[in-house]
C-alpha positions as CSV (number, residue, x, y, z in Angstrom):
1,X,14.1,-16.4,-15.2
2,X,15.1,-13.8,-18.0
3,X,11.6,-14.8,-19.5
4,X,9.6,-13.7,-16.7
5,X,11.5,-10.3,-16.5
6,X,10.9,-9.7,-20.2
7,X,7.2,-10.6,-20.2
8,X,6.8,-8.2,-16.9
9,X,8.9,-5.9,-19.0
10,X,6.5,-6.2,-22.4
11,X,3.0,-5.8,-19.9
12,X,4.7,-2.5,-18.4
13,X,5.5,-1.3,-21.9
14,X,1.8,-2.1,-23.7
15,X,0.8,-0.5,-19.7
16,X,2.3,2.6,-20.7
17,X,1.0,2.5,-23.7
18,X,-2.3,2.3,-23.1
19,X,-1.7,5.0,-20.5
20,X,-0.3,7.6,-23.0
21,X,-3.5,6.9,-25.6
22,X,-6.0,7.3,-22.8
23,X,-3.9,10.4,-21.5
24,X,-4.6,12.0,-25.1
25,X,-8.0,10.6,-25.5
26,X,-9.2,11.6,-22.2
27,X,-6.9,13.9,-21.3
28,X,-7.8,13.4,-17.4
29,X,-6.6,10.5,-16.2
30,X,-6.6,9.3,-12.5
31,X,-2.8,7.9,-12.1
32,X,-3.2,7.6,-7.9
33,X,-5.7,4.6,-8.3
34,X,-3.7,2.8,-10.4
35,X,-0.9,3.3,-8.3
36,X,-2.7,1.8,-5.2
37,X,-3.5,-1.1,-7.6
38,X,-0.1,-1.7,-8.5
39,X,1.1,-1.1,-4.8
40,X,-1.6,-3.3,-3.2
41,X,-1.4,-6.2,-5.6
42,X,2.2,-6.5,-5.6
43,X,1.8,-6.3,-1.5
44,X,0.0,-9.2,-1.9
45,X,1.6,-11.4,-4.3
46,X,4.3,-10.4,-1.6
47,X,2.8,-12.0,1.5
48,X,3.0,-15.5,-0.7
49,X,7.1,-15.8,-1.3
50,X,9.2,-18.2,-3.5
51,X,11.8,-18.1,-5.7
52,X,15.6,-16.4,-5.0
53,X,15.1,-13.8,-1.8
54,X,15.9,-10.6,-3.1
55,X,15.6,-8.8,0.7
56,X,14.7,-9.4,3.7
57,X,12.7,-7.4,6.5
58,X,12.6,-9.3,10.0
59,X,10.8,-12.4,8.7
60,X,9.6,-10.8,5.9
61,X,11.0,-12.0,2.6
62,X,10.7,-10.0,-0.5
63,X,11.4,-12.8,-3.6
64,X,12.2,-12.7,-6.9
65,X,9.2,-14.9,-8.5
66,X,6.5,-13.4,-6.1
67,X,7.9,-9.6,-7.1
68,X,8.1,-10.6,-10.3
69,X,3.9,-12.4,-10.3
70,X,2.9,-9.1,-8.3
71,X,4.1,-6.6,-11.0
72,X,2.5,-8.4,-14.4
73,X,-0.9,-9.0,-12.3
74,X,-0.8,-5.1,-12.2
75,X,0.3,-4.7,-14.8
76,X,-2.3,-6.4,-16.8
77,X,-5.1,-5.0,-14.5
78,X,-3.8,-1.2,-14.7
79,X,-3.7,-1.6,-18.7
80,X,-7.0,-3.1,-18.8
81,X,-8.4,-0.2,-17.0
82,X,-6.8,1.7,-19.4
83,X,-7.5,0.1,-22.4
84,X,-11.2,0.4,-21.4
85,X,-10.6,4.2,-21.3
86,X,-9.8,4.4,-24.9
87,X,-12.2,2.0,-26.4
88,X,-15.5,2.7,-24.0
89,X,-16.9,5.8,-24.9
90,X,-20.4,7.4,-23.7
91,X,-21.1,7.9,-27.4
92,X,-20.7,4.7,-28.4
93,X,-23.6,3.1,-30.4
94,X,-24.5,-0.6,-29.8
95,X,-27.3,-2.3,-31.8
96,X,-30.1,-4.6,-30.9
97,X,-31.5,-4.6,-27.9
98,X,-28.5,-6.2,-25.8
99,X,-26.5,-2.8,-27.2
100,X,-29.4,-0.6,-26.3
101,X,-29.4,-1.8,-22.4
102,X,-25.3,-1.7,-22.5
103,X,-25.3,1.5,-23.4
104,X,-27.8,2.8,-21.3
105,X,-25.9,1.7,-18.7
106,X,-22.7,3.2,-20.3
107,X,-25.3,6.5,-20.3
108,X,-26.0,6.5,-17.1
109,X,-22.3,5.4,-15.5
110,X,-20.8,8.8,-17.4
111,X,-23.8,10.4,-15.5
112,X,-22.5,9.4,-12.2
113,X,-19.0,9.8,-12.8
114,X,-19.6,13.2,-14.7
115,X,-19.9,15.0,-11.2
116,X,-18.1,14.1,-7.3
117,X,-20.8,13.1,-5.0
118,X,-20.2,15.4,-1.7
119,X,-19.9,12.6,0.9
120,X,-20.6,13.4,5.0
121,X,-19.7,11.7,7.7
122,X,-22.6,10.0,8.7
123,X,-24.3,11.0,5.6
124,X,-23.1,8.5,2.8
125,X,-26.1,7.2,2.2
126,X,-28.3,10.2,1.9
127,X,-25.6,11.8,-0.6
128,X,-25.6,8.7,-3.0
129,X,-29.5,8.6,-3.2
130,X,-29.7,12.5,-3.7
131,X,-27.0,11.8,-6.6
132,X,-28.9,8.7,-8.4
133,X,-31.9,10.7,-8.0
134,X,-30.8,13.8,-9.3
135,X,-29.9,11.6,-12.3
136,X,-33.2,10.1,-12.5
137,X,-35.0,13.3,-12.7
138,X,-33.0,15.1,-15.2
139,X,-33.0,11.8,-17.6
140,X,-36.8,11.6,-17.0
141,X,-37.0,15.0,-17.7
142,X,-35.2,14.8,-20.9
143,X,-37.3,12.0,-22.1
144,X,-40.3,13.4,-21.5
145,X,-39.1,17.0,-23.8
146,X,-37.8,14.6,-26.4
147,X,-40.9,12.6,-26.8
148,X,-44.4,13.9,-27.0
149,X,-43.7,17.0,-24.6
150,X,-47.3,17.2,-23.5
151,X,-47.8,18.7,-20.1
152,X,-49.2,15.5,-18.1
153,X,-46.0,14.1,-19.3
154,X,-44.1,17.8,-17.6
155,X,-46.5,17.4,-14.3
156,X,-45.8,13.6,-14.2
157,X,-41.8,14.8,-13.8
158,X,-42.6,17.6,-11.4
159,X,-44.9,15.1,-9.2
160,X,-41.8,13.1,-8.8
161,X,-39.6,16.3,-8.1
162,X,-41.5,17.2,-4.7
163,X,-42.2,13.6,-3.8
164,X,-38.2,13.6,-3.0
């Protein structure tokens, strides 16, 4: 049993590790999400007991080996998430054209994320489409100045404008 405790132990510690790197790489980091991963994971590893019963809540039993599998499946998920903080980077440079598709994609996810999308009751989807297309046009846009720049190119983009 002391080995499961120090692996748990030795995923927290490379956890907060990778925590502190993305904290001075990105300097904003969400810590609330990864709290609800830890908390809802662990929950769940909960709901399955074995192992030495630690407490008990009614018929709820909160054991040592399920605690234990809870906290290092967190654990490795939370660091992952962080760990793909520090190494993924908008900038990053992929070649071929696998690389160029990844990071378009990596492009256009720090577009979404770059800005909160104002959600209304009743208005979810309306608020995500206005987002995505907001993206659209302003990357369209951008390629158009950065290629030939001719003005059926421009009227092409502003055609697209007042269609939404």
């Amino acid at each position: 049993m002391n080995k499961e405790i120090l692996l748990t132990a030795i995923i927290w510690l490379f956890t907060l590790i990778f925590f502190v790197l993305a904290c001075v790489k990105c300097r904003r980091v969400r810590v609330l999400p990864s709290l609800f991963i830890v908390l809802f994971v662990t929950f769940f590893s909960l709901l399955s007991p074995s192992g030495e019963v630690l407490l008990t809540f009614g018929s709820f039993r909160i054991t040592l080996d399920s605690l234990l599998l809870g906290l290092r499946r967190s654990g490795i998920l939370v660091g992952m998430v962080f760990l793909s903080r520090i190494v993924v980077s908008p900038n990053m440079k992929l070649h071929g054209k696998l690389g160029n598709k990844l990071t378009e994609v990596f492009s256009y996810l720090n577009l979404l994320t770059e800005k909160k999308i104002a959600l209304k009751r009743g208005h979810i989807i309306e608020a995500i489409d206005d987002r995505l297309c907001e993206i659209w046009f302003s990357v369209d846009e951008e390629q158009t100045r950065g290629t030939q720049g001719n003005s059926h190119d421009f009227a092409l983009v502003e055609s697209k404008i007042q269609q939404k």
